[in-house]
C-alpha positions in Angstrom: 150.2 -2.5 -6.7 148.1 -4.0 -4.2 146.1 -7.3 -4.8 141.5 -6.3 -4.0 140.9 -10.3 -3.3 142.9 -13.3 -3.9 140.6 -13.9 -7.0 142.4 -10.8 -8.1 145.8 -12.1 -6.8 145.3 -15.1 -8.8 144.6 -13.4 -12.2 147.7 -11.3 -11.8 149.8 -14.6 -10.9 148.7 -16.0 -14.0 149.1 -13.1 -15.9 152.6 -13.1 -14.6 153.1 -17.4 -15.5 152.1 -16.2 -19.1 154.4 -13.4 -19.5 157.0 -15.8 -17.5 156.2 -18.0 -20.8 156.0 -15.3 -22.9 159.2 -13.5 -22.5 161.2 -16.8 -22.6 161.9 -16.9 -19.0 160.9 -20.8 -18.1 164.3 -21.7 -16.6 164.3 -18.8 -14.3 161.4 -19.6 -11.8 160.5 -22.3 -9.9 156.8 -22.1 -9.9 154.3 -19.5 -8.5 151.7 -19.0 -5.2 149.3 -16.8 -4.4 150.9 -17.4 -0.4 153.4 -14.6 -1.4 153.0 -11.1 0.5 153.1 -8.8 -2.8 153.4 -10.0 -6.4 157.3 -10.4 -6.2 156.9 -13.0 -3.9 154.2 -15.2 -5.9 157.1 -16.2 -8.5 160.3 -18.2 -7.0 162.4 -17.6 -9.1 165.8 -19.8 -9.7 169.3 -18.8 -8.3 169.8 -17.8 -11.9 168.1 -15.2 -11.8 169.9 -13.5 -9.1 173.3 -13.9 -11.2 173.7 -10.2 -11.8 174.8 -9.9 -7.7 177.5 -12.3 -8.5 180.7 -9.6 -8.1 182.9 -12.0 -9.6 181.4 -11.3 -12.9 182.5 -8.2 -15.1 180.8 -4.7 -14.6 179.0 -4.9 -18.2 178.3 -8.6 -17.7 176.5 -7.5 -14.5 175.3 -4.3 -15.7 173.2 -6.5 -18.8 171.7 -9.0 -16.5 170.1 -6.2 -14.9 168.5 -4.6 -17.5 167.4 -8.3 -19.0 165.8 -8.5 -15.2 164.2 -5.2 -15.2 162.6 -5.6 -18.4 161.4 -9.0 -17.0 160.1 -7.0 -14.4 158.5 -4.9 -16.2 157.0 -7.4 -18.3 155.6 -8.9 -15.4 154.0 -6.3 -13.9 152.5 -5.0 -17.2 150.9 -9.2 -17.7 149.7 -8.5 -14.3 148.2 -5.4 -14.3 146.4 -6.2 -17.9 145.0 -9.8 -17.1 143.1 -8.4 -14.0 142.1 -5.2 -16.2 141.0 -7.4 -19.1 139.8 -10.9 -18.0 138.8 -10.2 -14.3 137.3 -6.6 -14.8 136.2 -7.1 -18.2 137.7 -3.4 -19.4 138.8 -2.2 -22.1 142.4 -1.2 -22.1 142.7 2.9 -21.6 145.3 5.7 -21.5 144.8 5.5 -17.5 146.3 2.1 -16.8 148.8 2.6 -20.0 150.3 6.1 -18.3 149.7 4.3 -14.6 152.1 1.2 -15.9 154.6 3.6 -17.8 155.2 5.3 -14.5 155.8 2.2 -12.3 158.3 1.0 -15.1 160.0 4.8 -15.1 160.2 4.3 -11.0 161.4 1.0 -11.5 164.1 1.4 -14.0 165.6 4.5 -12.2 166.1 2.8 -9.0 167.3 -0.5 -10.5 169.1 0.5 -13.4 169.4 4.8 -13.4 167.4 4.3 -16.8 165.2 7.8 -17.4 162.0 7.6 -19.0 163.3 8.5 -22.8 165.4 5.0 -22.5 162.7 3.3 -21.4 159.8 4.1 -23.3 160.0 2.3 -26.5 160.8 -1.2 -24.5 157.3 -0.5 -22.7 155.4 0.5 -25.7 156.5 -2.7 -27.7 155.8 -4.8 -24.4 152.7 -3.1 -23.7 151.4 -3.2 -27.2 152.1 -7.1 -27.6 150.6 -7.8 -24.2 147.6 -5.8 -24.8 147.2 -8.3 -28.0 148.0 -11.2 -26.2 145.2 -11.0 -23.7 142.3 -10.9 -26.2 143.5 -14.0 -27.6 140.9 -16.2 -27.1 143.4 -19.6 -26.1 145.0 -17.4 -24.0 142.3 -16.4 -21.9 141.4 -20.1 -21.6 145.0 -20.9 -20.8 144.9 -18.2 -18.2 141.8 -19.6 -17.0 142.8 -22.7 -16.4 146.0 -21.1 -14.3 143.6 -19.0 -11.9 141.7 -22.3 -11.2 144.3 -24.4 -10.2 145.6 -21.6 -7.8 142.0 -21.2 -6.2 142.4 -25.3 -5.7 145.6 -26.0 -4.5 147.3 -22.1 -4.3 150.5 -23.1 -5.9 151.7 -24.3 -9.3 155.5 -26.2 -9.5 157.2 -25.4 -12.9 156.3 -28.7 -14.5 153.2 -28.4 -14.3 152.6 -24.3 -15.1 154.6 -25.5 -18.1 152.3 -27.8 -18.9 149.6 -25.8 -18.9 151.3 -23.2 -20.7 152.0 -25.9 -23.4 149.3 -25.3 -25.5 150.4 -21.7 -26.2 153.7 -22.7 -27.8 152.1 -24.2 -30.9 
Protein backbone atom coordinates (compact mmCIF):
# COMPACT_ATOMS: atom_id res chain seq x y z
CA UNK A 1 0.00 0.00 0.00
CA UNK A 2 2.16 2.77 -1.04
CA UNK A 3 1.35 6.49 -0.47
CA UNK A 4 1.26 8.61 -4.75
CA UNK A 5 1.98 12.13 -2.81
CA UNK A 6 1.71 13.23 0.65
CA UNK A 7 -1.69 14.81 -0.37
CA UNK A 8 -2.55 11.15 -0.71
CA UNK A 9 -0.63 10.25 2.49
CA UNK A 10 -2.69 12.75 4.29
CA UNK A 11 -6.12 11.52 3.22
CA UNK A 12 -5.23 8.02 4.20
CA UNK A 13 -3.97 9.37 7.75
CA UNK A 14 -7.19 10.94 8.21
CA UNK A 15 -9.08 8.21 6.95
CA UNK A 16 -7.21 6.19 9.48
CA UNK A 17 -7.93 9.20 12.72
CA UNK A 18 -11.64 8.46 11.67
CA UNK A 19 -11.70 4.91 11.76
CA UNK A 20 -9.31 5.30 15.00
CA UNK A 21 -12.58 7.30 16.19
CA UNK A 22 -14.76 5.03 14.69
CA UNK A 23 -13.83 1.76 15.93
CA UNK A 24 -13.54 3.04 19.59
CA UNK A 25 -9.89 3.07 19.70
CA UNK A 26 -9.07 6.80 21.22
CA UNK A 27 -7.07 5.63 24.16
CA UNK A 28 -4.88 3.49 22.06
CA UNK A 29 -2.85 6.20 19.96
CA UNK A 30 -1.09 9.02 20.64
CA UNK A 31 -1.67 11.06 17.67
CA UNK A 32 -0.78 10.67 13.93
CA UNK A 33 1.99 12.24 11.17
CA UNK A 34 2.34 12.05 7.78
CA UNK A 35 6.60 11.84 8.89
CA UNK A 36 6.03 8.06 9.24
CA UNK A 37 7.76 5.70 6.45
CA UNK A 38 4.46 3.57 5.63
CA UNK A 39 0.99 3.97 7.09
CA UNK A 40 1.81 1.95 10.30
CA UNK A 41 4.04 4.39 11.29
CA UNK A 42 1.67 7.61 10.78
CA UNK A 43 -0.39 6.41 14.00
CA UNK A 44 1.65 6.22 17.55
CA UNK A 45 -0.09 4.26 19.12
CA UNK A 46 -0.08 3.82 23.13
CA UNK A 47 1.94 0.96 25.07
CA UNK A 48 -1.62 -0.37 25.33
CA UNK A 49 -1.83 -1.38 22.45
CA UNK A 50 1.08 -3.61 22.31
CA UNK A 51 -0.35 -5.56 25.49
CA UNK A 52 -0.92 -8.75 23.62
CA UNK A 53 3.27 -9.26 23.76
CA UNK A 54 2.94 -9.16 27.39
CA UNK A 55 3.86 -13.16 28.21
CA UNK A 56 2.77 -12.75 31.58
CA UNK A 57 -0.75 -12.75 30.46
CA UNK A 58 -2.78 -16.00 29.67
CA UNK A 59 -2.66 -17.63 26.13
CA UNK A 60 -6.50 -16.76 25.37
CA UNK A 61 -6.06 -13.41 27.03
CA UNK A 62 -3.20 -12.80 24.54
CA UNK A 63 -4.65 -14.72 21.77
CA UNK A 64 -8.03 -12.01 21.93
CA UNK A 65 -5.96 -8.95 22.05
CA UNK A 66 -4.69 -10.03 18.86
CA UNK A 67 -7.57 -10.53 16.96
CA UNK A 68 -9.15 -7.05 18.59
CA UNK A 69 -5.69 -5.58 16.96
CA UNK A 70 -5.98 -7.21 13.71
CA UNK A 71 -9.35 -6.21 13.13
CA UNK A 72 -8.19 -2.62 14.13
CA UNK A 73 -5.83 -3.16 11.50
CA UNK A 74 -7.90 -4.04 9.24
CA UNK A 75 -10.20 -1.29 9.89
CA UNK A 76 -7.51 0.98 9.36
CA UNK A 77 -6.39 0.03 6.27
CA UNK A 78 -9.94 -0.43 4.82
CA UNK A 79 -10.56 3.93 6.21
CA UNK A 80 -7.44 4.37 4.39
CA UNK A 81 -7.74 2.89 1.32
CA UNK A 82 -11.60 4.22 0.95
CA UNK A 83 -11.00 7.94 1.96
CA UNK A 84 -8.24 8.30 -0.83
CA UNK A 85 -10.67 6.21 -3.24
CA UNK A 86 -13.67 8.32 -2.32
CA UNK A 87 -12.74 12.00 -1.27
CA UNK A 88 -9.23 12.38 -2.96
CA UNK A 89 -10.01 10.37 -6.32
CA UNK A 90 -13.54 11.21 -6.36
CA UNK A 91 -14.53 7.18 -7.33
CA UNK A 92 -17.01 5.37 -6.84
CA UNK A 93 -16.47 2.35 -4.68
CA UNK A 94 -16.00 -0.97 -6.98
CA UNK A 95 -15.56 -4.77 -6.80
CA UNK A 96 -11.69 -3.91 -7.58
CA UNK A 97 -10.69 -2.18 -4.42
CA UNK A 98 -13.36 -4.26 -2.37
CA UNK A 99 -11.50 -7.78 -3.63
CA UNK A 100 -7.93 -5.69 -3.45
CA UNK A 101 -8.75 -4.81 0.47
CA UNK A 102 -10.28 -8.40 1.18
CA UNK A 103 -6.92 -9.87 0.16
CA UNK A 104 -4.62 -7.57 2.21
CA UNK A 105 -6.99 -8.43 5.27
CA UNK A 106 -6.69 -12.46 4.26
CA UNK A 107 -2.68 -11.83 4.10
CA UNK A 108 -2.90 -10.00 7.20
CA UNK A 109 -4.91 -12.17 9.39
CA UNK A 110 -2.96 -15.33 8.35
CA UNK A 111 0.37 -14.11 9.34
CA UNK A 112 -0.87 -12.34 12.52
CA UNK A 113 -3.46 -14.54 13.69
CA UNK A 114 -3.47 -18.02 11.24
CA UNK A 115 -7.16 -16.70 10.50
CA UNK A 116 -8.19 -18.26 6.73
CA UNK A 117 -10.26 -16.29 4.61
CA UNK A 118 -13.84 -18.04 5.60
CA UNK A 119 -13.15 -16.57 9.37
CA UNK A 120 -12.48 -13.49 8.12
CA UNK A 121 -14.89 -12.55 5.66
CA UNK A 122 -17.95 -11.59 7.40
CA UNK A 123 -15.79 -9.10 9.86
CA UNK A 124 -14.64 -7.37 6.50
CA UNK A 125 -17.91 -7.22 4.90
CA UNK A 126 -19.64 -5.59 8.00
CA UNK A 127 -16.44 -3.16 8.28
CA UNK A 128 -16.26 -2.52 4.71
CA UNK A 129 -19.97 -2.04 4.26
CA UNK A 130 -20.23 0.61 7.28
CA UNK A 131 -17.08 2.36 6.03
CA UNK A 132 -18.15 2.57 2.57
CA UNK A 133 -21.36 4.49 4.25
CA UNK A 134 -19.45 6.48 6.46
CA UNK A 135 -17.40 8.27 3.81
CA UNK A 136 -20.36 9.70 1.86
CA UNK A 137 -21.50 11.33 4.86
CA UNK A 138 -21.43 14.66 4.17
CA UNK A 139 -19.96 15.83 8.06
CA UNK A 140 -17.67 13.31 7.62
CA UNK A 141 -16.06 14.41 4.67
CA UNK A 142 -15.86 17.87 6.21
CA UNK A 143 -14.46 16.37 9.39
CA UNK A 144 -11.91 14.53 7.20
CA UNK A 145 -11.20 17.71 5.48
CA UNK A 146 -10.46 19.59 8.17
CA UNK A 147 -7.83 16.56 9.33
CA UNK A 148 -5.94 16.51 5.82
CA UNK A 149 -5.50 20.40 6.31
CA UNK A 150 -4.04 20.52 9.43
CA UNK A 151 -1.49 17.78 8.40
CA UNK A 152 -0.58 19.81 5.12
CA UNK A 153 0.10 22.84 7.90
CA UNK A 154 1.83 21.50 10.71
CA UNK A 155 2.24 17.43 9.59
CA UNK A 156 1.25 16.13 12.82
CA UNK A 157 -1.92 15.98 14.98
CA UNK A 158 -1.42 15.12 19.15
CA UNK A 159 -4.51 13.17 20.42
CA UNK A 160 -6.22 16.18 21.95
CA UNK A 161 -6.57 17.88 19.38
CA UNK A 162 -7.48 14.91 16.53
CA UNK A 163 -10.11 14.38 19.24
CA UNK A 164 -11.25 17.52 18.95
CA UNK A 165 -11.69 17.57 15.66
CA UNK A 166 -13.28 14.41 15.61
CA UNK A 167 -15.77 15.79 18.24
CA UNK A 168 -18.30 16.78 16.10
CA UNK A 169 -18.80 13.23 14.76
CA UNK A 170 -19.87 11.84 18.12
CA UNK A 171 -23.17 13.76 18.31
Amino acid sequence: MKYRDEIDKCYGVAGMALGLSLFNADDKFTGITIDGEDWWDCIGFTPEYYLFYNPSLPAKTSWQNMLNNFHLSMALIMADNICRHVMRDHKEIDHVLKHRLYKISCDEGKELCQLEADEIEEVFNEYFTYLSQVFSNKTVRRVVKSIRDKLISSRSIGRLDLLEMLAPLRH
